[in-house]
Every structure is written in C-alpha cells, then in structure tokens.
C-alpha positions in Angstrom: 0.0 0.0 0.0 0.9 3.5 -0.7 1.0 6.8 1.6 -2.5 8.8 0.3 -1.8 12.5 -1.2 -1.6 15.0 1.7 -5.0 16.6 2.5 -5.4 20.0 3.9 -6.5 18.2 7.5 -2.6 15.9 7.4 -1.0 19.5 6.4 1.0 21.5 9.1 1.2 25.0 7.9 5.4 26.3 8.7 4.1 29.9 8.2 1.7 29.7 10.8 4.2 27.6 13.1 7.0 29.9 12.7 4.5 32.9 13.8 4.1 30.8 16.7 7.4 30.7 17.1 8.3 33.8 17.3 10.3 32.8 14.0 11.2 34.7 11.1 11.8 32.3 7.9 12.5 33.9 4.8 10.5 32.3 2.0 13.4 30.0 0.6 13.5 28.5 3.8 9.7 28.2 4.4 9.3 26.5 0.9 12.4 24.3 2.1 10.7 23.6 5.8 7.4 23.1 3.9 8.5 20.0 2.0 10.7 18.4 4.8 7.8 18.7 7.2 5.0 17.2 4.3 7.9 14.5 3.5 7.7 13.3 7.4 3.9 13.4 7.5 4.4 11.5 4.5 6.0 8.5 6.7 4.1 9.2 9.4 0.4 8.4 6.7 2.5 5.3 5.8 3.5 3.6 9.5 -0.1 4.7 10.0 -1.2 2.2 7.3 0.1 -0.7 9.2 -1.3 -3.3 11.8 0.0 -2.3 14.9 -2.6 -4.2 17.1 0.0 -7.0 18.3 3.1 -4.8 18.6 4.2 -4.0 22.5 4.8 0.0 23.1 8.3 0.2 24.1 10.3 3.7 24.9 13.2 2.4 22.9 14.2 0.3 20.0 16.9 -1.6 21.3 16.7 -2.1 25.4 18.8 -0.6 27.6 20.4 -1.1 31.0 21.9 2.0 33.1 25.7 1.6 33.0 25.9 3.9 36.4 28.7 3.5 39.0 28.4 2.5 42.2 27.9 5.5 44.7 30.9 5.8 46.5 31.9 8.4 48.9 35.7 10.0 48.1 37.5 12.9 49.3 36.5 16.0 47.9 39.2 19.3 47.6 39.8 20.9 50.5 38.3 24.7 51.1 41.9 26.5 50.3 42.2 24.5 46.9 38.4 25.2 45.9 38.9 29.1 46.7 43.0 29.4 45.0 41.3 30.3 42.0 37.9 31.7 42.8 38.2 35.2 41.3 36.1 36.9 44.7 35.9 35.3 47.7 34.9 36.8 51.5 36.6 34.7 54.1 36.0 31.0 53.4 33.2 31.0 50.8 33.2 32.1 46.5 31.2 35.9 46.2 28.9 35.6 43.2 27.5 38.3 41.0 24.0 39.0 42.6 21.3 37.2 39.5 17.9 38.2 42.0 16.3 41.2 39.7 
C-alpha cells in the first residue's frame, strides 16, 4: 500500500508555526521547511497504514540497561584548593554576582 496525497486536514502550515514561534523564515526557507515537514507526514500516513494491534509499546528500539557506578563516597578538595582560584571570595566561601532582579 501506498501513503495517500496530503489533505489539507494531514497539512502543518510552517508559516503559521513559525509565527508561533516567534520565527522569522525567509521564504526559501519556508518552501524548504514546507516540503521536509510534508515528507515526514508522508511517513508518518505510511507507519499509520500498518497493523500495529499485536506490537508492544516500548520507549526504545533496542533495550537498555543503566551503566551507572556504584555510589561511592571520596575525598572532595579541600576549602583553600576550591577558593585558589575563585576570582572573589569573602573569608572561606566564592562571592557571586548577585542574578535576583
């Protein structure tokens, strides 16, 4: 079976997404977005086409296993190493530009 022609319902319009956006496209690149974004609906039409009913949902193609270390407690720098090259510093602790507005 074939993907069906694009009907105005299975079209995303990139001008009206990009003023969304905030975005600015010039129209090169809207005519460029426009036919990458009808080529994945495209694909999307097709896997729609198929019988999905027996398929598990899975979050990832190929499983996974974490590959985390165990959590071990080592010895961190001591405070006058941290601070040698903390450009301010007041006493024992870094001074930070203040980021509250």
């Amino acid at each position: 079976m074939s993907a069906s022609k694009p009907t105005d319902i299975d079209k995303i319009d990139v001008t009206y997404v990009a003023h969304l956006a905030r975005l600015n496209l010039a129209p090169d690149e809207i005519e460029t977005y426009q036919k990458q974004l009808d080529e994945i609906l495209g694909y999307v039409r097709k896997i729609s086409e198929l019988d999905l009913r027996n398929i598990e949902p899975t979050s990832h193609a190929k499983l996974l296993q974490n590959v985390l270390r165990d959590d071990v407690v080592k010895p961190g720098l001591d405070r006058e190493t941290a601070l040698k090259n903390a450009p301010l510093q007041s006493g024992d602790q870094f001074m930070v530009p203040k980021i509250v507005e």
